[in-house]
MIRO-565359 format. One record per residue (C-alpha): residue number from 1; residue in one letter; z, y, x. Coordinates in steps of 0.1 Angstrom, whole numbers. Layout:
<atoms>
ATOM    i  aa     zz     yy     xx
ATOM  NUM   A      Z      Y      X
...
</atoms>
This chain:
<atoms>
ATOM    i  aa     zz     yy     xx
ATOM    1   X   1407  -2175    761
ATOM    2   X   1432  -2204    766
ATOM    3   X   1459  -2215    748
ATOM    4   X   1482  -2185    769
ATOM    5   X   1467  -2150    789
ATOM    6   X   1478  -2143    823
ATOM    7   X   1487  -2156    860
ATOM    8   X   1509  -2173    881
ATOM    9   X   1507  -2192    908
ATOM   10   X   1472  -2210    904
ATOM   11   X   1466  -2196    872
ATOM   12   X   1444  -2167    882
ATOM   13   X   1442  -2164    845
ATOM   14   X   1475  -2174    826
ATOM   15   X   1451  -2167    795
ATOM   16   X   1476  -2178    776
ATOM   17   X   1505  -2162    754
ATOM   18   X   1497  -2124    772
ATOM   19   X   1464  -2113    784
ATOM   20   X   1452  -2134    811
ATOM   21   X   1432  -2133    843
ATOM   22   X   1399  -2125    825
ATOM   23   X   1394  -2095    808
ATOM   24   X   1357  -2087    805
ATOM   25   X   1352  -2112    836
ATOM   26   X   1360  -2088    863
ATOM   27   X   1400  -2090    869
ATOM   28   X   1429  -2112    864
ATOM   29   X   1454  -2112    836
ATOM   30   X   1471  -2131    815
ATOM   31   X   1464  -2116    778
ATOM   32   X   1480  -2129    745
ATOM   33   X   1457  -2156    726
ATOM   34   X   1462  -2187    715
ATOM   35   X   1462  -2218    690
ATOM   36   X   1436  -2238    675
ATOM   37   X   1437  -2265    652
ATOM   38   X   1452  -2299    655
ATOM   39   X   1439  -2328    677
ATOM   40   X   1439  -2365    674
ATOM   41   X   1465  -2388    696
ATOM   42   X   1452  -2409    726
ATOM   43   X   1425  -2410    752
ATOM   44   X   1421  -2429    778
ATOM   45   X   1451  -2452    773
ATOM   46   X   1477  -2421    776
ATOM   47   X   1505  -2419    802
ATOM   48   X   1523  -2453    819
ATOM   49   X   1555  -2443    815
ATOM   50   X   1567  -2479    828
ATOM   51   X   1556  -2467    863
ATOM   52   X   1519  -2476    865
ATOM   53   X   1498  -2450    884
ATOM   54   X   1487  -2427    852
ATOM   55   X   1496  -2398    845
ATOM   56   X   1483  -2380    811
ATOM   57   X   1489  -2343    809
ATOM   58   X   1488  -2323    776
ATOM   59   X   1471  -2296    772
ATOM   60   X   1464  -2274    740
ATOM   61   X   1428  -2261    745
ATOM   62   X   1397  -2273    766
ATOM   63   X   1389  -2255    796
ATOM   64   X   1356  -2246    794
ATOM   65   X   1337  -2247    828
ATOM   66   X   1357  -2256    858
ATOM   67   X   1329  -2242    880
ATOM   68   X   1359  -2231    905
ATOM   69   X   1342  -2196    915
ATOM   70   X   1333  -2189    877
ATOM   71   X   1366  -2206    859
ATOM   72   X   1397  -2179    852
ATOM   73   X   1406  -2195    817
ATOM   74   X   1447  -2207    822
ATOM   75   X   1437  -2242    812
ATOM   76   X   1408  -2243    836
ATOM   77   X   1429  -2224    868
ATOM   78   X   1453  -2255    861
ATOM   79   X   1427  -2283    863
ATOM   80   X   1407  -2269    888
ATOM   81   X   1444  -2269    912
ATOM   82   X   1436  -2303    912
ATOM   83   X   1407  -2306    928
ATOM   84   X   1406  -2277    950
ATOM   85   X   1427  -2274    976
ATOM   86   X   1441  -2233    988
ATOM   87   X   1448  -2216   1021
ATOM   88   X   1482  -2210   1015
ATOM   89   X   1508  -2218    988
ATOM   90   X   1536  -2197    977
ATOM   91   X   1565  -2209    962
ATOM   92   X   1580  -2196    931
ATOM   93   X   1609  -2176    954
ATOM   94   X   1578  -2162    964
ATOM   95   X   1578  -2180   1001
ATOM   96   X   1547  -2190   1022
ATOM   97   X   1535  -2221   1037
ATOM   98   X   1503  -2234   1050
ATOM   99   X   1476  -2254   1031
ATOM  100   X   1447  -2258   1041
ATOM  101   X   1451  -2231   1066
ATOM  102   X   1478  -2241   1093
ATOM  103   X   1482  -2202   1103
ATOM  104   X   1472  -2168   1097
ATOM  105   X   1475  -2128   1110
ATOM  106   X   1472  -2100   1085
ATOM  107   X   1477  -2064   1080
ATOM  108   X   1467  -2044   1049
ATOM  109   X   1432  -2045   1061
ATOM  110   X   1421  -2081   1075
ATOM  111   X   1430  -2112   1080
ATOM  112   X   1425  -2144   1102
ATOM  113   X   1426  -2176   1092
ATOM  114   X   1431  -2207   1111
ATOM  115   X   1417  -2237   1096
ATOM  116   X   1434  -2270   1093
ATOM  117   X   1416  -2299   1115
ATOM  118   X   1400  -2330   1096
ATOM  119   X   1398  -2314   1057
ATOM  120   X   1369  -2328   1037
ATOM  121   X   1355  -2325   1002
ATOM  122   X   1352  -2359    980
ATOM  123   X   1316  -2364    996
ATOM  124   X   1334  -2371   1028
ATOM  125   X   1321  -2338   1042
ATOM  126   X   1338  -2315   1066
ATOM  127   X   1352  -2284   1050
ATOM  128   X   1346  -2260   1080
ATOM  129   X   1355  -2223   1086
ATOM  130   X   1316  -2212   1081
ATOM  131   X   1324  -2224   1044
ATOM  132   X   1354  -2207   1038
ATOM  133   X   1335  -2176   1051
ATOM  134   X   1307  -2183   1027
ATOM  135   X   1324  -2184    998
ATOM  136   X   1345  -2152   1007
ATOM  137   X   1308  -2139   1007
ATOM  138   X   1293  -2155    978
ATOM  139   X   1319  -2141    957
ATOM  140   X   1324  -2108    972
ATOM  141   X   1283  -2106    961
ATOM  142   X   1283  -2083    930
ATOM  143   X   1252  -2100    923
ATOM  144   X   1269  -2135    918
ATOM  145   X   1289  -2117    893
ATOM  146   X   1319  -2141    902
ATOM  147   X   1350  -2130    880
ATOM  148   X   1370  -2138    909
ATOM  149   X   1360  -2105    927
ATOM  150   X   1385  -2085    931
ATOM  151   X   1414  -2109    919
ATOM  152   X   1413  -2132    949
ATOM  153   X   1390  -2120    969
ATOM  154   X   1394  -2081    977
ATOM  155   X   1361  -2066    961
ATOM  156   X   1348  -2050    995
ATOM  157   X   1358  -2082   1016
ATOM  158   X   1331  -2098   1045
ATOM  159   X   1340  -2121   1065
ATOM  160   X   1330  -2144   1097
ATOM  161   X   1339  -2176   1111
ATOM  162   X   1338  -2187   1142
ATOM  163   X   1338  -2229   1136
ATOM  164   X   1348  -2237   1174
ATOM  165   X   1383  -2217   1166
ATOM  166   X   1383  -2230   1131
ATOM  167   X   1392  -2201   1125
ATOM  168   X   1379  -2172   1093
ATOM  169   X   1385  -2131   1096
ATOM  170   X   1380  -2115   1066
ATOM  171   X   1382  -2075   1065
ATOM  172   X   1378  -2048   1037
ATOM  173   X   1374  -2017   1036
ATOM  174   X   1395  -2007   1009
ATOM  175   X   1434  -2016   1018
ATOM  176   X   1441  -2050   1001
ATOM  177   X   1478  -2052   1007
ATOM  178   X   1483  -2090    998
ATOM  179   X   1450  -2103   1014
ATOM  180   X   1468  -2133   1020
ATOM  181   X   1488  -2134    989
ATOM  182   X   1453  -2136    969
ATOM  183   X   1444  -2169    988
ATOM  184   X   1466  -2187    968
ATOM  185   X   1442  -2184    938
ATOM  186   X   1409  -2196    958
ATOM  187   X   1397  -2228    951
ATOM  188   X   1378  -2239    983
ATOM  189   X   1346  -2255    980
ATOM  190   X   1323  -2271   1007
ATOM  191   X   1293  -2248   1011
ATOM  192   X   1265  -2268    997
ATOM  193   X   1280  -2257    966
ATOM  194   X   1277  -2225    962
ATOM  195   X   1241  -2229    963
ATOM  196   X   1244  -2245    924
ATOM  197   X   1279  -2232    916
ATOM  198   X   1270  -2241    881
ATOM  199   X   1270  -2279    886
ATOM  200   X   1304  -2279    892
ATOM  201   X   1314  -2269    856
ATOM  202   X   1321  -2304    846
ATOM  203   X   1319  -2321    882
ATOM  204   X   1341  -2318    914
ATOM  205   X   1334  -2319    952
ATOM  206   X   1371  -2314    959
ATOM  207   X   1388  -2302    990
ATOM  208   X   1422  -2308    967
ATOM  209   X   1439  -2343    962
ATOM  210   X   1418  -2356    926
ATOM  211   X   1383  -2357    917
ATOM  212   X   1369  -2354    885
ATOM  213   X   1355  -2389    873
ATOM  214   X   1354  -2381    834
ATOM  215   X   1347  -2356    814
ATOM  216   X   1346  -2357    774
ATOM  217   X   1348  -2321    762
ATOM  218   X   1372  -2312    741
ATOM  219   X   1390  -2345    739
ATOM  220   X   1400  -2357    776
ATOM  221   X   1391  -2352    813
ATOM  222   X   1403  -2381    840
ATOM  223   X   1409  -2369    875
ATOM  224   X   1407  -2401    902
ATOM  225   X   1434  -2397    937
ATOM  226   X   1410  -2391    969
ATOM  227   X   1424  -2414   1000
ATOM  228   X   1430  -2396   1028
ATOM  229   X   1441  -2366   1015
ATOM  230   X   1473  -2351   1036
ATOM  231   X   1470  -2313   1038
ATOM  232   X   1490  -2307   1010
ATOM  233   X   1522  -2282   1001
ATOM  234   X   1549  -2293   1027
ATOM  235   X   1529  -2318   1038
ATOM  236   X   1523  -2337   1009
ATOM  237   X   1500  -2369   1010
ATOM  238   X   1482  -2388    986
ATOM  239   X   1505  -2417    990
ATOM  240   X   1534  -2406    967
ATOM  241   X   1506  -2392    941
ATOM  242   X   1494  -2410    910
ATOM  243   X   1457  -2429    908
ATOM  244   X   1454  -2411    881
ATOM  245   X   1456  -2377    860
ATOM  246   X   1443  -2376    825
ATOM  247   X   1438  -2343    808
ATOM  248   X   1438  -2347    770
ATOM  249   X   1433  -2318    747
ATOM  250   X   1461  -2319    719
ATOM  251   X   1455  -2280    704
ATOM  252   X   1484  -2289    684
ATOM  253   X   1521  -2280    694
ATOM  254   X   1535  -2306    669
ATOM  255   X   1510  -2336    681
ATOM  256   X   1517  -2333    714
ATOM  257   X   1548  -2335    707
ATOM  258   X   1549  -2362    689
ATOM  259   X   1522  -2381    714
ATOM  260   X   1555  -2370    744
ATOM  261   X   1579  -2389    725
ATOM  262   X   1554  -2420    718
ATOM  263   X   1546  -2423    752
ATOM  264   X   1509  -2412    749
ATOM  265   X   1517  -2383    769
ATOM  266   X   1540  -2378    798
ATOM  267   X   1536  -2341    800
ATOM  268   X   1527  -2312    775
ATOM  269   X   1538  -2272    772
ATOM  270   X   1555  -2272    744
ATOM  271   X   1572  -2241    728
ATOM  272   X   1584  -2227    695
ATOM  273   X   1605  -2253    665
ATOM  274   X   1588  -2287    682
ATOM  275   X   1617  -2279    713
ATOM  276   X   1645  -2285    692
ATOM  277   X   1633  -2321    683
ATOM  278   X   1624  -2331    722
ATOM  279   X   1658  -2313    732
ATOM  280   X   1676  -2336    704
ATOM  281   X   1660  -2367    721
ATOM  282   X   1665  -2358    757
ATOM  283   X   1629  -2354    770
ATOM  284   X   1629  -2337    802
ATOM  285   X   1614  -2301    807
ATOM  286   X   1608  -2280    837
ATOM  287   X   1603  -2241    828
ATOM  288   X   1584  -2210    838
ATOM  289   X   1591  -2170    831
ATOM  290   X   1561  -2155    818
ATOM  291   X   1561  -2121    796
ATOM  292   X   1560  -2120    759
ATOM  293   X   1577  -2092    742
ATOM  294   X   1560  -2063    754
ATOM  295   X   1546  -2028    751
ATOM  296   X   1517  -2010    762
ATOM  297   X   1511  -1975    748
ATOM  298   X   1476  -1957    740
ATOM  299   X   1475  -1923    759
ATOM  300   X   1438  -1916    752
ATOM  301   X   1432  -1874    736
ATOM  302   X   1436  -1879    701
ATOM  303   X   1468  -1907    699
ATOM  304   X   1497  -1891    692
ATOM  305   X   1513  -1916    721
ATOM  306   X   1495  -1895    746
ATOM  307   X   1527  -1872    741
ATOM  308   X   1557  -1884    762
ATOM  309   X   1581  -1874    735
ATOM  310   X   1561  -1897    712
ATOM  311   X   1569  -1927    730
ATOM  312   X   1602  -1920    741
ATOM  313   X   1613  -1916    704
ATOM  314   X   1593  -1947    693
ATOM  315   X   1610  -1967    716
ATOM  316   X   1644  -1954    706
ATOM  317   X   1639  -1962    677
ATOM  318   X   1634  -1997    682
ATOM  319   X   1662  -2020    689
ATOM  320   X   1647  -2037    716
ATOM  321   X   1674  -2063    720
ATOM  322   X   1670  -2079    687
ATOM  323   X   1631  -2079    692
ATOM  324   X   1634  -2096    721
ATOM  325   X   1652  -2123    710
ATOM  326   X   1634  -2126    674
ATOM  327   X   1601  -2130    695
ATOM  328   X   1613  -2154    723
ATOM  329   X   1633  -2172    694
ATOM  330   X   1664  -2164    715
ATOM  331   X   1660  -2182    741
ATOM  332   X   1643  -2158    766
ATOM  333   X   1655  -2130    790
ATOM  334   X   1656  -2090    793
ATOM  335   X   1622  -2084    811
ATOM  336   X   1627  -2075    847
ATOM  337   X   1591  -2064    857
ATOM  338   X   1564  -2050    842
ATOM  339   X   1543  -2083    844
ATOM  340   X   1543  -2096    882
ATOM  341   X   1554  -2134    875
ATOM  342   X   1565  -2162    902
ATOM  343   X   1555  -2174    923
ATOM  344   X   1550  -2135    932
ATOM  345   X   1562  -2121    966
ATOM  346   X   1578  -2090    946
ATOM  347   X   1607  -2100    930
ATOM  348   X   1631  -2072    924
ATOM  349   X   1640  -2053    888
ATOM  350   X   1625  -2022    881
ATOM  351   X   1629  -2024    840
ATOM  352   X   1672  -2024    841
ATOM  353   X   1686  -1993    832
ATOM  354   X   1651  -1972    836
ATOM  355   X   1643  -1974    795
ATOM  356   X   1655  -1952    767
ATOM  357   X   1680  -1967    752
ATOM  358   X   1681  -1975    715
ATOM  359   X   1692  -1943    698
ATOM  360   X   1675  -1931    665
ATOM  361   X   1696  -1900    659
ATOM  362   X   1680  -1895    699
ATOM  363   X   1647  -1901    682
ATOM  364   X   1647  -1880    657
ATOM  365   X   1660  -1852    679
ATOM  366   X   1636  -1861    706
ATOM  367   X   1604  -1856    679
ATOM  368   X   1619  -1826    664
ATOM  369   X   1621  -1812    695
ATOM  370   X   1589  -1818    704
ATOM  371   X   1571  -1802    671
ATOM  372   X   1578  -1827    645
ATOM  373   X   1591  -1820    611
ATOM  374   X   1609  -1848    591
ATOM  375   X   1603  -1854    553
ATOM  376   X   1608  -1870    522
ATOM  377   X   1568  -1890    536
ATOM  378   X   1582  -1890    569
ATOM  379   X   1577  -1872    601
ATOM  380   X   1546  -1851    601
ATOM  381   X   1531  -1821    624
ATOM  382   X   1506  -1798    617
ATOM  383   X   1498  -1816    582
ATOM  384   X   1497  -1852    597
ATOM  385   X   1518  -1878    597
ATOM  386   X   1529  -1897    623
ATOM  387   X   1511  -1926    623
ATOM  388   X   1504  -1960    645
ATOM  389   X   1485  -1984    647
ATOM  390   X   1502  -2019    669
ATOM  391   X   1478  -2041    677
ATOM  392   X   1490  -2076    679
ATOM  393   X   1479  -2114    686
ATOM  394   X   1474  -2137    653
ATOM  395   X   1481  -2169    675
ATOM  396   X   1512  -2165    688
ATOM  397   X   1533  -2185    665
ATOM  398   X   1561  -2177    635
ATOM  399   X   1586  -2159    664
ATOM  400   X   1562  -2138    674
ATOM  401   X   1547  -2127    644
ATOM  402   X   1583  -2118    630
ATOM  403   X   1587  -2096    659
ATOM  404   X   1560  -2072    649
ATOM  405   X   1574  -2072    617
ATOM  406   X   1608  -2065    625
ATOM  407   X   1593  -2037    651
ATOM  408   X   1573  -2023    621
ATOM  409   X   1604  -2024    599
ATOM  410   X   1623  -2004    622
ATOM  411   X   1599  -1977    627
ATOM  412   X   1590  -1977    594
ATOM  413   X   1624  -1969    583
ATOM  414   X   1627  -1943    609
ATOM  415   X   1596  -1924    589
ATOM  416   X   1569  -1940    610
ATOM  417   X   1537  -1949    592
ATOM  418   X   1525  -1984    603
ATOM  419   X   1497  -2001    604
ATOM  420   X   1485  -2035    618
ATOM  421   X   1453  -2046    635
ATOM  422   X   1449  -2082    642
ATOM  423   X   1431  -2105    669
ATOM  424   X   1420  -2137    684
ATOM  425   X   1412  -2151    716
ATOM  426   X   1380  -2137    710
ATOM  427   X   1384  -2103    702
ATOM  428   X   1414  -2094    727
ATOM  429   X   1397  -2079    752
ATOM  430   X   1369  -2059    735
ATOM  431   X   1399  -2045    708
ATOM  432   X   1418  -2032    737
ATOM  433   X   1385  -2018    758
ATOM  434   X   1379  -2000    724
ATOM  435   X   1411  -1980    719
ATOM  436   X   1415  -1988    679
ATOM  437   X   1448  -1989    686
ATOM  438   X   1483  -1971    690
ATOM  439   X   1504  -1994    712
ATOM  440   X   1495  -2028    718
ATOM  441   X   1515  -2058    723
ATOM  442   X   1498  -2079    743
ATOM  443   X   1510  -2082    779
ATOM  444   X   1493  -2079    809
ATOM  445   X   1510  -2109    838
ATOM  446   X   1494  -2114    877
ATOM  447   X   1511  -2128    901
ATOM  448   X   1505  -2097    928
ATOM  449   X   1518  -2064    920
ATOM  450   X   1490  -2047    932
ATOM  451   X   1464  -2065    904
ATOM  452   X   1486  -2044    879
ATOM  453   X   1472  -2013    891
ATOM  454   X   1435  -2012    876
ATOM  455   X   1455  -2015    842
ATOM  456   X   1474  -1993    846
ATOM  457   X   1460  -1964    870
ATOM  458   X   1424  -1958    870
ATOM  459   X   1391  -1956    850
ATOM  460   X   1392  -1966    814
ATOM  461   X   1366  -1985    794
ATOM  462   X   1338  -1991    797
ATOM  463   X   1340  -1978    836
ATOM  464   X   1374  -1998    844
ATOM  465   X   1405  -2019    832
ATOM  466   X   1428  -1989    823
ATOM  467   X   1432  -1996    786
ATOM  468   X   1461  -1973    774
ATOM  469   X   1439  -1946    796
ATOM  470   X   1472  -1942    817
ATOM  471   X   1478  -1907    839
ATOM  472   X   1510  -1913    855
ATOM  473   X   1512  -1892    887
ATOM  474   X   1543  -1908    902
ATOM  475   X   1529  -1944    897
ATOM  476   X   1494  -1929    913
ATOM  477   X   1509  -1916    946
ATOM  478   X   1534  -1944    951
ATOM  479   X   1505  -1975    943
ATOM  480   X   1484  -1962    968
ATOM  481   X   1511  -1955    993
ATOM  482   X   1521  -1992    993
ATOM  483   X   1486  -2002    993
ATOM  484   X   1489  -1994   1028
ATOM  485   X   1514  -2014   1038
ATOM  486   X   1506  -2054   1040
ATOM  487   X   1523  -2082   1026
ATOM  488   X   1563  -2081   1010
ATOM  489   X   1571  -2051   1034
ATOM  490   X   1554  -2031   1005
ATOM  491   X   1573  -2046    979
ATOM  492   X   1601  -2015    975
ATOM  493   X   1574  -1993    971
ATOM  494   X   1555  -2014    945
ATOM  495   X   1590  -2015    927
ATOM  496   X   1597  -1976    923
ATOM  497   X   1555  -1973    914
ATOM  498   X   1565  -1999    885
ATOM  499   X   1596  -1981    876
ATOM  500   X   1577  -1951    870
ATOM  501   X   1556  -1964    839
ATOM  502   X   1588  -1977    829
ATOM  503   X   1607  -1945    831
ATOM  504   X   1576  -1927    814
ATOM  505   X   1579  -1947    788
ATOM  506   X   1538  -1957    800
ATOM  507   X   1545  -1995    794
ATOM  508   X   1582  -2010    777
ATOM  509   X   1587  -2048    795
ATOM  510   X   1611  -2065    765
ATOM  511   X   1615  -2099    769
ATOM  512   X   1605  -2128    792
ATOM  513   X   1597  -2163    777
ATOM  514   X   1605  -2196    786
ATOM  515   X   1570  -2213    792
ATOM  516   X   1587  -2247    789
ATOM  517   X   1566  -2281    807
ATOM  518   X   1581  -2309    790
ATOM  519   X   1579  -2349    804
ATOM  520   X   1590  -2384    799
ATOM  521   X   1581  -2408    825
ATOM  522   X   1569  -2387    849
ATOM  523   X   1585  -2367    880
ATOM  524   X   1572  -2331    887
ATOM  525   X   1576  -2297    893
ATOM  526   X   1556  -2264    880
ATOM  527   X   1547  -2229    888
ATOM  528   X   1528  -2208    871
ATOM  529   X   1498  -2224    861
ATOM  530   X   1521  -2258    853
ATOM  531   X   1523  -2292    865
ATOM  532   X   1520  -2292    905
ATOM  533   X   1495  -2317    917
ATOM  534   X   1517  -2329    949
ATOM  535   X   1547  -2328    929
ATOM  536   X   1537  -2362    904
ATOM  537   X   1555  -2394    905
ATOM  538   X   1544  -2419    876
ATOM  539   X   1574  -2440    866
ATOM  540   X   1603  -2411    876
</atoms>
């Protein structure tokens, strides 16, 4: 996993600092797990901050393969934005404009896309409405096992083109409210390519504005401007755009930091103590919400969270509040979903005012009421004690880490046995498919409401995504009733389905971090996945 877990705008897989758009390679979430050890300053001759036409971009892991149907790491999603080119963007207020499609029609069902006239890929080829069809196709295949099935392209999609009309109908037969929403993660390739998908996992044949012309793994990747390109985000051109974008792999926080404020880099996502120092000298930072502090309970038979009661008193117990801010080192906000994150179409609150609130004497009547007995070993039923196990990330930083430990203080003096169980990058995913585990902190973040649903509704491991095995009736019925309806007009339904797992205590939203994108000599914007390609001005 990346250096952060989870979505946003082209981060299919904001793998970063929650879970990510990747678990077991079939959806898209952003799932806590990060780090790495430190890397060594400059390649490539770092960024011309005196406005020269370079622009070198930190970033704290390497990607692994940018094969754009096969990529969903965060670090990839971000590189591979700038090479591949979308149908639509969507801003972070969650507005729609044309990319590389100039219109489109769409209900909850299909779609038609109307291709933009005179796109090409780097090779100087045509890219047609028979190739955006295909690669609908090729990754709505099972047997291509694409991990982008179901994430952006709706997992029972076909579609047709017709190349006279330039235009691409895609149709499912499972309701896929945000059929155009999900475009906005599909990286278009011409396609030849999909014949060999695999020879694009350190190669481009772009549709987007930069090919790649060098890659060293694990210490830097140069991306080289295409001429000619003009179908960008508000009609962006390659004019204003810099030659070039160097990716260099800095794993550590404190480096990059340093290498920002030497001029080595212009731009680097920088969190935790290293802020205070590029805040003391002024370095610019652009910022994204992304979830951190937050709570996903076990509800499996045989987890004493499976009982309502259970996790109402465990949260009240907690004082959420200070957790929040220990874990976000005070500088993030009261979580207002449950892990949609911009640029989202679905932007209204259903966490405010739908949690318990913190209340141990509430706690402690709530458990007694429901059977449990407090004593001098704490709170016990039927001869056990109550006991949990929260399952946490070891990369997350200092902040993070004295969260837990402040949560397992406070339950802990509330006669709550705790224990801890540990994990990496690597183990994330298969710790969470095999329910070891009490409540879990590690968030899930997509950018479309309805991606939330096979984690939190559904078939549990190893048939499905549903990891806390999750049975809430409310959040069932009102899903699929706004499955049905296309696009934002479903977004007050998706709302109440959200403040049911809230209200049932099924999943507790805490805190939002500031994801902050810091640069010197550079102009630019970010979203989700970070730096926008069209938005880079060497020199600003």
């Amino acid at each position: 996993m990346s250096s952060r877990a989870g979505f946003g705008a082209r981060r299919v897989g904001h793998i970063r600092r929650s879970l990510g758009v990747a678990v077991a390679a079939s959806v898209g979430v952003s799932l806590a797990a990060c780090g790495g050890s430190s890397a060594g300053a400059g390649a490539g001759g770092g960024g011309k901050a005196d406005g020269g036409a370079t622009v070198t971009i930190g970033i704290g892991s390497d990607p692994g393969t940018l094969s754009p149907t096969a990529a969903l790491a965060g670090t990839a999603v971000l590189m591979i934005g700038y090479s591949y080119d979308r149908l639509i963007h969507i801003s972070n207020d969650g507005k729609l404009s044309p990319g590389v499609a100039e219109k489109w029609t769409a209900n909850s069902t299909s779609a038609t896309f109307t291709i933009r006239a005179g796109v090409t890929c780097q090779d100087g080829t045509p890219l047609t409405a028979a190739d955006v069809a295909a690669e609908y196709n090729y990754i709505a295949d099972p047997k291509n096992a694409s991990p982008l099935l179901g994430v952006v392209v709706p997992a029972t999609a076909k579609a047709t083109a017709d190349d006279a009309a330039r235009t691409v109908s895609v149709i499912t037969q499972v309701p896929a409210p945000f059929i155009v929403e999900m475009t906005q993660l599909l990286p278009l390739v011409c396609q030849k390519n999909l014949a060999d998908p695999a020879a694009l996992a350190k190669a481009t044949n772009a549709s987007g504005p930069y090919q790649l012309t060098q890659a060293v793994p694990g210490d830097h990747y140069t991306y080289t401007k295409r001429a000619g390109y003009n179908w960008g985000p508000g009609g962006a051109t390659d004019a204003d755009m810099p030659a070039t974008v160097i990716f260099k792999v800095v794993a550590n926080p404190s480096t990059a930091a340093n290498m920002l404020l030497s001029g080595q880099l212009n731009i680097a996502e920088i969190n935790g103590p290293d802020t205070q120092r590029l805040d003391g000298a002024r370095v610019g930072k652009k910022s994204a919400l992304t979830p951190f502090g937050f709570l996903t309970f076990n509800e499996a038979a045989g987890h004493d969270t499976a009982d309502p009661a259970v996790r109402k008193a465990l949260v009240e117990a907690l004082d959420l509040k200070q957790i929040g801010s220990v874990a976000t080192g005070g500088t993030g906000q009261p979580a207002t979903s449950i892990g949609e994150v911009a640029p989202t179409p679905c932007t209204g609150d259903s966490v405010t005012g739908n949690l318990p609130a913190h209340d141990p004497v509430q706690a402690a009547a709530d458990l007694t009421a429901a059977g449990w007995t407090k004593g001098s070993g704490g709170w016990s039923k039927d001869g056990k004690q109550l006991t949990i196990t929260q399952l946490h990330s070891s990369q997350l930083g200092p902040d993070a880490a004295a969260s837990y430990e402040l949560a397992a203080k406070q339950w802990t003096d509330f006669g709550v046995k705790v224990q801890d169980k540990v994990v990496d990058a690597t183990t994330t995913v298969t710790t969470l498919a095999s329910g070891g585990y009490d409540v879990s902190w590690i968030p899930v973040s997509v950018p479309l409401p309805d991606q939330l649903a096979r984690f939190y509704d559904g078939p549990t491991p190893p048939n499905g995504t549903n990891f806390g095995a999750i049975a809430n009736p409310d959040y069932t019925r009102l899903s699929k009733q706004a499955m049905a309806v296309a696009g934002k007009d479903g977004c007050p339904m998706w709302q109440q389905a959200d403040a049911a797992l809230v209200k049932r205590v099924d999943v507790v939203p805490i805190d939002d971090s500031l994801i902050g994108w810091y640069g010197k000599g550079v102009g630019y914007d970010v979203d989700g996945a970070g730096p926008v390609p069209s938005s880079l001005r060497a020199g600003s």
